[in-house]
Structure formats: structure tokens, C-alpha cells
C-alpha positions in Angstrom: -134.9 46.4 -121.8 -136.5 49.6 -120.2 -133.9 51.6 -117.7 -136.3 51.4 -114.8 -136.7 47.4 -115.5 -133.1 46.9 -115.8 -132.7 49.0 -112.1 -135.4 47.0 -110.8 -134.2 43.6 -112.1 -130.5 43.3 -112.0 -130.6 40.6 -108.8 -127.5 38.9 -107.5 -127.1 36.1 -110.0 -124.8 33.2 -108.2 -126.1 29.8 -110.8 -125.5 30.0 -114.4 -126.3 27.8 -117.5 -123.5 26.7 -119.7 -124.1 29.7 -122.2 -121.2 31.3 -122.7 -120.6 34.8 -122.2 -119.6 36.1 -126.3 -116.4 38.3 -126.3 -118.6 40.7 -128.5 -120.9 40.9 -125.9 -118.7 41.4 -123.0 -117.0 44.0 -125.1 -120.4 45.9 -125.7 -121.4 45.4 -121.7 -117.7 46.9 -120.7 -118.3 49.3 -123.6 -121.1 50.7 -121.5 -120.2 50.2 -117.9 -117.0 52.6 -118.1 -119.1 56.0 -118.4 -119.7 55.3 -114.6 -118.2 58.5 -112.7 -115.0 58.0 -110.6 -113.2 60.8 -108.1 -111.4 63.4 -109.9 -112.5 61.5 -113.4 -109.2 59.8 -113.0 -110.6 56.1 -114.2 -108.1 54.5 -111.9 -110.1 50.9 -112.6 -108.6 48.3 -114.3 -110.9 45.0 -115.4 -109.4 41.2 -115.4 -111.2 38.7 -117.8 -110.7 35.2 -116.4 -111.4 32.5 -117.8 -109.1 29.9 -117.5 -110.4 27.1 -114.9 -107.5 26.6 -112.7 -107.4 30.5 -112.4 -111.0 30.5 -111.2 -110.6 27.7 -109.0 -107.7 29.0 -107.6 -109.8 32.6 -106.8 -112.3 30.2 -105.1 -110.1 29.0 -103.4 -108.5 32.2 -101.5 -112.0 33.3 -101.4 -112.8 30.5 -98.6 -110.8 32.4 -95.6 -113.2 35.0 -95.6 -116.2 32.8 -96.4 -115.7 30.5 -93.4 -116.0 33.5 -91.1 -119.0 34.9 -93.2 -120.8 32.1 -92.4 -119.5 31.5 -88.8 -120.9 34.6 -88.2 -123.6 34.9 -89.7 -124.8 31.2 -88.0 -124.1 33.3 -84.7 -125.8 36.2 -85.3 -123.6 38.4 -86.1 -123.5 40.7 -88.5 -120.4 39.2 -90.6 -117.3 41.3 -91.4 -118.6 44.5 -89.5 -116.1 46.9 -88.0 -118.8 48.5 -85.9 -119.3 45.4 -83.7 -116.3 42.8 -82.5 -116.9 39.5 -83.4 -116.8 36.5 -80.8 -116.5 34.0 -83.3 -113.5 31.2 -82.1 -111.1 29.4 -83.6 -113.2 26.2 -82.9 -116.4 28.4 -84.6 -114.2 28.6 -87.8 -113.2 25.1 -87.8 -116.7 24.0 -87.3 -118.4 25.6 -90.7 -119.5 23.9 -93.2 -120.8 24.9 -97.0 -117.8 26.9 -97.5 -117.3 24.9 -100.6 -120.8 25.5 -101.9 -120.6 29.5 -100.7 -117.6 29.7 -103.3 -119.1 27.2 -105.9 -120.3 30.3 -108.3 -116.9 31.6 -108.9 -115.2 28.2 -110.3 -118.7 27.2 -112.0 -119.4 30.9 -113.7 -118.4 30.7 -117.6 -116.2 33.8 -116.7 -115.1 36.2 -113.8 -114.4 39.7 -113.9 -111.9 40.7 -111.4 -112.2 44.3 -110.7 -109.1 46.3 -109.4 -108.4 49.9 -108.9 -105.2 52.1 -108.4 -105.3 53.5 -105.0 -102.9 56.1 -106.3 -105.6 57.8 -108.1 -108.1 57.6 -105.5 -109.5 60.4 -103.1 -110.2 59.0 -99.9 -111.4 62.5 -98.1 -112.7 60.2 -95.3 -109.4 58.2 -94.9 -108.5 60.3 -91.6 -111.5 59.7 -89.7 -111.5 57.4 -86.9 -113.2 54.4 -88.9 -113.2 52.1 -91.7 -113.0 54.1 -95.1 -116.0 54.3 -97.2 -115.8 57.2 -99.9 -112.7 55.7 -102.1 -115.2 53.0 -102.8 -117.3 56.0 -105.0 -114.6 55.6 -107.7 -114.9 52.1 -108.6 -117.9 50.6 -107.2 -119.9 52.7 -109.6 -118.3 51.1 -112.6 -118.8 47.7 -110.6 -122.5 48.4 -110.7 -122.6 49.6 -114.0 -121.0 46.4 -115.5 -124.1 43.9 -113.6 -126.6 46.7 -115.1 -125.5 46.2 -118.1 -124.9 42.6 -118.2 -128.3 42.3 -116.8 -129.3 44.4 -120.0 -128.1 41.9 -122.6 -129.4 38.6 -120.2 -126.8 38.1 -118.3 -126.0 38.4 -114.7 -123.3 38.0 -111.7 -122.9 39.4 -108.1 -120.3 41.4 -106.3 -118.2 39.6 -104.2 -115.6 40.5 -101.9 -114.3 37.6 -100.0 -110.9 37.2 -102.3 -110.3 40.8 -101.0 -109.1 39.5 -97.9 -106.2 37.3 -99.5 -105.4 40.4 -101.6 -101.6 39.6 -101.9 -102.5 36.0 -102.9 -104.5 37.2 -105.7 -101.9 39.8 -106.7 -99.5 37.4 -107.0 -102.3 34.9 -108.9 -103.2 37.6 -111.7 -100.3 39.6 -111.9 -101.3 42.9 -110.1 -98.9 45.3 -109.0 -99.1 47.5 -105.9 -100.9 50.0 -105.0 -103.9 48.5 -106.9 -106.7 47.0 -104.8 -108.7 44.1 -105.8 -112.0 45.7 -105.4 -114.9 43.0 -106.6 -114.5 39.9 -108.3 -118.0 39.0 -110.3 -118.9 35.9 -111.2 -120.7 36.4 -115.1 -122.7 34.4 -116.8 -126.5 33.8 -118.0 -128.8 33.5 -115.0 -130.3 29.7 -114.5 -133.8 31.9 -113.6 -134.1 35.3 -114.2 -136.0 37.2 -111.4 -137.9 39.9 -112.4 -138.7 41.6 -108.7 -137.1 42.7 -105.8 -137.3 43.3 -102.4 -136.4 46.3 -100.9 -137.4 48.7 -98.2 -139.6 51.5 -99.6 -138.5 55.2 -100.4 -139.9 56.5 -97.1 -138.7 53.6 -94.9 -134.6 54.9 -95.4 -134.9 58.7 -96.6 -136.2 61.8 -94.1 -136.7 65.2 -94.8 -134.0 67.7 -93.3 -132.2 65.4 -90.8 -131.5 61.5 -90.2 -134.4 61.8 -87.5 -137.0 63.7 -90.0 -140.2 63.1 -91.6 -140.1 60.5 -94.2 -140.3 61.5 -97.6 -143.7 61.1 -98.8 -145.5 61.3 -102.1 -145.7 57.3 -103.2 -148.7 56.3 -104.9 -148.7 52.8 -103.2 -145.8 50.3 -101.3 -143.1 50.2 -103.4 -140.6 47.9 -102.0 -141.5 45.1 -104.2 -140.7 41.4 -103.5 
């Protein structure tokens, strides 16, 4: 597959046939994913293959805190998990969800999940002392995150990033053996897509990049809409 099809492609796969995932072929897709870059080059990541049932189930499981108030939220509006905005979402709100089950269903059902974890000892953070939530230690694993759906996508296969057994992080230290300071950064759900998509939709170039300032002149020079579907 063509490197603009595979960047246009790779979708957030979530249902999977039975097909399992080879061990040469998840070899050859890691194989490629760790030339993504990471601060310093200090390759602080570290990968968890699982796939053990219980083990998955169990990671479902202490995903469903967080996915309750996703979808709490998200049924109220609200833009889920955002540190911008304080949510209003009760007790009773919480209680009231339902699907949380279903939301979690892809990480018990995938043939394999990859639980990605990095060493925050390693990590630069040069945003860490600024008066909001921290976004630039994410630049040295979240690049090797992406890389491993690119390249999964590349060989037919597929997952998504998710990020609701983050929020039980000691649970799933304890679950997988993972000693402090590491963060569990993404745990992706892997397996071959039940339909493969083949377009996107996204906003255009010019509707999210400007010329000189966050208020400038879109950046032109597109033949035609891009955004896709």
C-alpha cells in the first residue's frame, strides 16, 4: 500500500473478524513502528502484547469508570474528559448510562491488545510548569502509538487508541506488572477490520492552518475540497 493511502486510510477500527494477528506479522508491524521520533531519542516506550482473555477482559473492565462518564457526557453535551470546561455530570448521571458494556466490547473481543507504556523518567515535559494540563510529554510516545496503527493498517489490519484504562492506571499496573514511573499511555485493540474504510473525513488544509498567526489567512493553494468523507 501507497504511503499517502495508508495516511488517508488508517480509520479507528473497533470490530474485528476472528483472523488472528500472526506473531511474524506483529513483529514486522512493531519492526516498523519504533523509528517513530521520541524527546531526547530516549525510546522510553515499552509495548505489552496481551493476549490472554481474562487479561483483556479484566482491561475492559477498568476501562468502564472512565467510559461511563464518556458517555454521560457526551449524552449531555459536554465535551467528555475536558480540563478546559467543568463538567456537571452527577452521581445519578453516572449511575444512569447505559452501553458501557458495548463501549468496551472491542478490547475483550480484539484477537490481541497492545498496551502501550512509557517511562516518565525519560520524558521532557517542557510544558509541565504551565498552569494547565500537560500536552508535550505525549510527543514521545504517541508518535510510536501512531506509527504502530499505520503500520498495522499497512499489512490489513487495524485498532484504535484508547485511553479509558488510563484512568485506573494503578489497577492496570498491578494487572500487567508495570512498575512506577511508567505511564500506561494507549491500550489498542488489534486485529483485522470487519470492513475496511477507505475514506475519511476531515476538515480541509485551509479550514485549521493560517498564514503568520492563529487569526491569519488560510493557507491556500488546494486544487479542490480535500477533506474527504
Amino acid at each position: 500500500m501507497e504511503f499517502d493511502d495508508v495516511i488517508r486510510t488508517t480509520f479507528a477500527a473497533r470490530e474485528f473478524t476472528s483472523d488472528p494477528v500472526p506473531d511474524e506479522v506483529l513483529w514486522q508491524i512493531l519492526d516498523t513502528a519504533r523509528f517513530a521520533p521520541s524527546g531526547g531519542n530516549r525510546q522510553g516506550a515499552h509495548v505489552i502484547v496481551v493476549r490472554d482473555d481474562a487479561v483483556k477482559a479484566r482491561i475492559a473492565e477498568l476501562s468502564k469508570p472512565a467510559a461511563r462518564r464518556y458517555l454521560a457526557q457526551r449524552r449531555a453535551g459536554e465535551n467528555p474528559w475536558n480540563t478546559v470546561h467543568d463538567t456537571a455530570i452527577t452521581e445519578a448521571d453516572l449511575a444512569d448510562v447505559r452501553g458501557v458494556d458495548e463501549f468496551v466490547a472491542p478490547l475483550s473481543a480484539a484477537p490481541l491488545l497492545l498496551v502501550v507504556t512509557v517511562d516518565l523518567a525519560v520524558v521532557a515535559a517542557m510544558d509541565s510548569e504551565l498552569d494547565r494540563v500537560g500536552i508535550v510529554g505525549g510527543a514521545s510516545i504517541y508518535p510510536l502509538v501512531w506509527n504502530i496503527l499505520t503500520a498495522a493498517r499497512a499489512y490489513g489490519f487495524g485498532g484504535t487508541i484508547t485511553t479509558m484504562a488510563s484512568a485506573q492506571e494503578p489497577g492496570m499496573q498491578e494487572l500487567l506488572g508495570v512498575p512506577d514511573p511508567n505511564a500506561i499511555a494507549a491500550v489498542l485493540p488489534i486485529g483485522r477490520p470487519v470492513k475496511q474504510l477507505t475514506r475519511l473525513r476531515r476538515e480541509s488544509v485551509s479550514d485549521f492552518v493560517t498564514i503568520g498567526r492563529f487569526d491569519g489567512e488560510p493557507l491556500g493553494g488546494a486544487p479542490g475540497d480535500e477533506s474527504g468523507e
